[in-house]
C-alpha positions in Angstrom: -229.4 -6.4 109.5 -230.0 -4.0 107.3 -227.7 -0.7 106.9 -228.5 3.0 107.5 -228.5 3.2 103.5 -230.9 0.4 102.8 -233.0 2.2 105.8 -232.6 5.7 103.9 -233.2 4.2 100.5 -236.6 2.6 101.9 -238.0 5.5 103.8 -237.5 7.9 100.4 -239.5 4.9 98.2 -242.2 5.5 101.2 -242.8 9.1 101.0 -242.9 8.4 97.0 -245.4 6.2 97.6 -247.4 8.3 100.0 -247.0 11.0 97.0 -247.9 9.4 94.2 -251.0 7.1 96.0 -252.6 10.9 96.4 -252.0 11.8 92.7 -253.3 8.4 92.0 -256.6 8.9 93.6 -257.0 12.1 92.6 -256.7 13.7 96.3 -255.5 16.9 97.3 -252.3 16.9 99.6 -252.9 18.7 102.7 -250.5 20.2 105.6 -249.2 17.2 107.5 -246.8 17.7 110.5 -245.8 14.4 110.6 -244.6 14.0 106.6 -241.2 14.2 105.6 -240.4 17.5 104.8 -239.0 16.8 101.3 -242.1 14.9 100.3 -244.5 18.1 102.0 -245.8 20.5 99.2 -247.1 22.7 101.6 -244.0 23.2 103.4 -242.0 23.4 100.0 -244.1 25.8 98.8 -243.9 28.3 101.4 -242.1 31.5 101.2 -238.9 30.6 103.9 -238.3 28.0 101.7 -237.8 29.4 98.6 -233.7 29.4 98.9 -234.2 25.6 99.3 -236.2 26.1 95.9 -233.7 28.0 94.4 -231.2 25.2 95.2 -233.4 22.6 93.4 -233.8 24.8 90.2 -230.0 24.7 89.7 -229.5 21.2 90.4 -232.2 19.6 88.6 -231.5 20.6 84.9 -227.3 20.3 86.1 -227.1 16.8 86.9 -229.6 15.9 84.4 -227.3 17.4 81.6 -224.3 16.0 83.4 -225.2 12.9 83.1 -226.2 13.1 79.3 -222.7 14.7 79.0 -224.0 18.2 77.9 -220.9 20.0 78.7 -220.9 23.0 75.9 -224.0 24.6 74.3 -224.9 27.2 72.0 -227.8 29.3 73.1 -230.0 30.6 70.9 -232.2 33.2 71.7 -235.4 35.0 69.4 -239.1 36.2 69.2 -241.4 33.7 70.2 -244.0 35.2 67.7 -242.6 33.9 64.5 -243.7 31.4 62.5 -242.5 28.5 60.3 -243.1 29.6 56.5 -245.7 26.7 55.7 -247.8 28.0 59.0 -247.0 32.2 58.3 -248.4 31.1 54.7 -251.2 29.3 55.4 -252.6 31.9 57.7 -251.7 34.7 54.8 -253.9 32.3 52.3 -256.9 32.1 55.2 -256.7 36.0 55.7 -256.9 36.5 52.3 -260.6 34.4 51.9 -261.5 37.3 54.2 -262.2 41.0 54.1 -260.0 42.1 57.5 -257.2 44.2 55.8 -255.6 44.3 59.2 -255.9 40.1 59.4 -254.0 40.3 56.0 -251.5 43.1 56.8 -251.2 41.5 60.1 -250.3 37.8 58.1 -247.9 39.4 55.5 -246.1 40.0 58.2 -245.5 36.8 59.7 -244.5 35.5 56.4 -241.9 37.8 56.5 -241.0 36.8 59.2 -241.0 33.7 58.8 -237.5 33.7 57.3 -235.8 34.1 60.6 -237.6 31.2 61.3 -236.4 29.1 58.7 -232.7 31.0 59.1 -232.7 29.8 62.8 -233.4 26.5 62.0 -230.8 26.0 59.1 -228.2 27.5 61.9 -229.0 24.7 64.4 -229.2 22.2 61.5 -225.5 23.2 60.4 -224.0 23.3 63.7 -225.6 19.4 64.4 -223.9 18.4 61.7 -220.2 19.8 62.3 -220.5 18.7 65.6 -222.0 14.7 65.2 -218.5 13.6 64.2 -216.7 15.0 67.4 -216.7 13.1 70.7 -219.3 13.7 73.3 -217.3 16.0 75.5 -216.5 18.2 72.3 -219.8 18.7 70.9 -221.3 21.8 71.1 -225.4 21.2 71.8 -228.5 24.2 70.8 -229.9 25.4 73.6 -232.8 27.3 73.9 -235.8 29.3 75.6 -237.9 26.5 74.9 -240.8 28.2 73.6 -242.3 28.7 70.5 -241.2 30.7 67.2 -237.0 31.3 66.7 -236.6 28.9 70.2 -238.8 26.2 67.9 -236.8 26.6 64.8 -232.9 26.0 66.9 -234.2 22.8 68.7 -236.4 21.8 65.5 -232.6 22.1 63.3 -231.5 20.0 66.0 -233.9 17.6 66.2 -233.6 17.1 62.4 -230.2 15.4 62.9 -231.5 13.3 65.7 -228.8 15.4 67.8 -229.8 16.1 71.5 -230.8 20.0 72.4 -231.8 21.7 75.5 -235.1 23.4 75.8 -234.8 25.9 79.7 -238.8 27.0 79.7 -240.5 29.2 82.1 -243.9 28.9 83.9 -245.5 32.1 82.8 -249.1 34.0 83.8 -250.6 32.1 80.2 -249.3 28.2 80.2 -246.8 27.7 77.9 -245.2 24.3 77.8 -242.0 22.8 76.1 -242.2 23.1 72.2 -242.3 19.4 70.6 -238.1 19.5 68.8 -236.8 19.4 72.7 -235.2 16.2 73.3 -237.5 15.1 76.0 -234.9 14.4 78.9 -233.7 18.0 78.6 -236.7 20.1 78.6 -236.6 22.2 81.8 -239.1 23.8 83.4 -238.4 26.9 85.8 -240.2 29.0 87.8 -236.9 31.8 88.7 -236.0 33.8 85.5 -232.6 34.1 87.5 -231.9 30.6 87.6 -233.1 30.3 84.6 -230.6 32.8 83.2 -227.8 31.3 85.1 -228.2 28.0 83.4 -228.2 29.8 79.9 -224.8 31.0 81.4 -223.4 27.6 82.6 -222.7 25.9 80.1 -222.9 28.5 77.1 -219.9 28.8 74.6 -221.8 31.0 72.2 -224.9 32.8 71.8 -227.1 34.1 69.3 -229.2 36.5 69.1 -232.4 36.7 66.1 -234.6 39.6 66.1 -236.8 39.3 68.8 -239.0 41.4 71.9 -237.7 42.5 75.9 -236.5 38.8 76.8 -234.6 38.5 73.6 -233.3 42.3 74.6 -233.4 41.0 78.6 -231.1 38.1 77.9 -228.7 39.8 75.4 -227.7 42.6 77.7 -227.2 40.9 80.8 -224.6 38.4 78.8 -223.3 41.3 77.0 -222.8 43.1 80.7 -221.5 40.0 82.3 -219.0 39.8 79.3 -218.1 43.6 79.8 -217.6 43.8 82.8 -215.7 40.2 83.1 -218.6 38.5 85.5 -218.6 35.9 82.7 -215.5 35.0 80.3 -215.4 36.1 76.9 -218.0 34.4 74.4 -218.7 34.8 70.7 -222.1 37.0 70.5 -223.1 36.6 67.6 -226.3 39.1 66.4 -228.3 37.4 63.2 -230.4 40.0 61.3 -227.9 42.9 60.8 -230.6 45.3 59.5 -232.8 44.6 62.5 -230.3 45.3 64.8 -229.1 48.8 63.2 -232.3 50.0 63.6 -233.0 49.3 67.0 -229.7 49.8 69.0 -227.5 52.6 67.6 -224.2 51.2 69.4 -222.1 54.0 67.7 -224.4 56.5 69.8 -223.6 54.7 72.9 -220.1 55.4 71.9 -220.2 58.8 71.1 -222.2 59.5 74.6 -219.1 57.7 76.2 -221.1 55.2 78.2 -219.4 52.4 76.4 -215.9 51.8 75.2 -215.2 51.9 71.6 -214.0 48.4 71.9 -217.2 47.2 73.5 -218.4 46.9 70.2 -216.0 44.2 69.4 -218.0 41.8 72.2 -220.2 41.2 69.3 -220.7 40.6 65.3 -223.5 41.0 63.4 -223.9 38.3 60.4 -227.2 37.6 57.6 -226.5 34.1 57.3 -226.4 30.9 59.2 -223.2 29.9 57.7 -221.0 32.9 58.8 -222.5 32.5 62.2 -221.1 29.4 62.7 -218.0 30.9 61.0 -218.3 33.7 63.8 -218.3 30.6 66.3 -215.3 28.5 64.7 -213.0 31.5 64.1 -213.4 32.8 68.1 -212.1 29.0 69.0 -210.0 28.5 66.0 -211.5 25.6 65.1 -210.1 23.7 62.1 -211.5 21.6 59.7 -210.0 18.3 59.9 -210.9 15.3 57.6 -214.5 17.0 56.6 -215.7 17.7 60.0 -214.6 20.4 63.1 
């Protein structure tokens, strides 16, 4: 006889079946009363059900990372429009076979910044390192957007030492998919910004901020307001590119106006180098080096 579990197990199989037999054939999946309701797009999809989608977005990319034991992450956060040197130069060298001064103005600009590209990736590269000789549940993993430019450059450091790293992506208006340094079983995909955001939060034990546009800005001041206002515990935010940052955000203004404590301005450090980032990082925890590694 078989058991209500064996039952439950078979009927799921059958409305995978019924699923994938449509994508199979190529064949659009239209309302059906009489489907399961988890295994009915049409019934997902629709707006009433959207908490129920909500729900999914959190658990998907939770148990996933629970089960690969990705407990602690670093999120790094930057402008999507940078380039890797080798790519900012080679589109400088094909500008300059032209006569668009704007193309080359344009170009000399990606090469420099390009740097923050290579910075961002050096960062991820020395925080795989330190943390391949600790165990599993100690390790601290990049995280990332996803996307392309500084996001590429923190999972690509990662991916250069074979270590796992999260990639949380977004549908957007203009497709933009996973970039290729994600380790495949943790590139995420979500439709909510807000869950998206929360899962940036879950697990974050650090962040780190490169120069970048309004979601670099988005995300940094809703962590540093979380912080602030003790919605979220105390995390080392650390801002790379001191220069940049200076001359975007005068925080001594913000002071002076009285709409933020003087001490708000310790919730933050600004650094120029990967290494004292990760300094940053080890001296909020008091890490210690212990036989060459932390």
């Amino acid at each position: 006889m078989k058991t209500s579990h064996d039952l439950n197990e078979r009927t799921l199989a059958d409305a995978w079946a019924d699923l994938k037999a449509h994508a199979d054939a190529g064949l659009p999946l239209e309302a059906d009363a009489y489907r399961l309701a988890f295994a009915d797009p049409e019934f997902l999809l629709r707006r009433e059900v959207r908490g129920i989608r909500f729900q999914l977005e959190m658990l998907k990319p939770d148990l996933a990372q629970q089960a690969q034991k990705i407990e602690n992450t670093i999120v790094v956060f930057g402008s999507a429009r940078f380039l890797s040197p080798d790519d900012a130069q080679a589109l400088l060298d094909k500008a300059r076979q032209g006569s668009d001064a704007k193309a080359v103005a344009d170009a000399e600009r990606h090469v420099r910044n390009s740097r923050y590209y290579a910075l961002a990736r050096e960062f991820a590269r020395i925080v795989a390192t330190h943390c391949a000789r600790l165990p599993a549940s100690e390790q601290l993993y990049i995280c990332t957007g996803g996307g392309p430019g500084v996001m590429e450059a923190a999972n690509r450091g990662a991916h250069d030492l074979d270590a796992l790293n999260v990639g949380l992506n977004i549908a957007l208006p203009h497709e933009q998919s996973g970039n290729p340094y994600i380790s495949p079983s943790l590139c995420f995909k979500f439709h909510y910004f807000a869950l998206r955001k929360m899962h940036f939060m879950m697990r974050a034990k650090a962040l780190v901020a490169f120069p970048g546009g309004f979601g670099t800005l988005d995300e940094l001041f809703e962590i540093l307001t979380l912080v602030q206002t003790g919605k979220a515990e105390a995390v080392p935010i650390v801002l790379f590119g001191s220069e940049f940052w200076k001359r975007l955000i005068n925080f001594d203004l913000l002071v002076e106006m009285g709409t933020i404590s003087r001490e708000n301005l310790d919730l933050f450090v600004l650094v120029d180098d990967p290494e004292a980032a990760w300094e940053a990082i080890k001296n909020f925890y008091r890490l210690e080096e212990a036989q060459g590694s932390v």
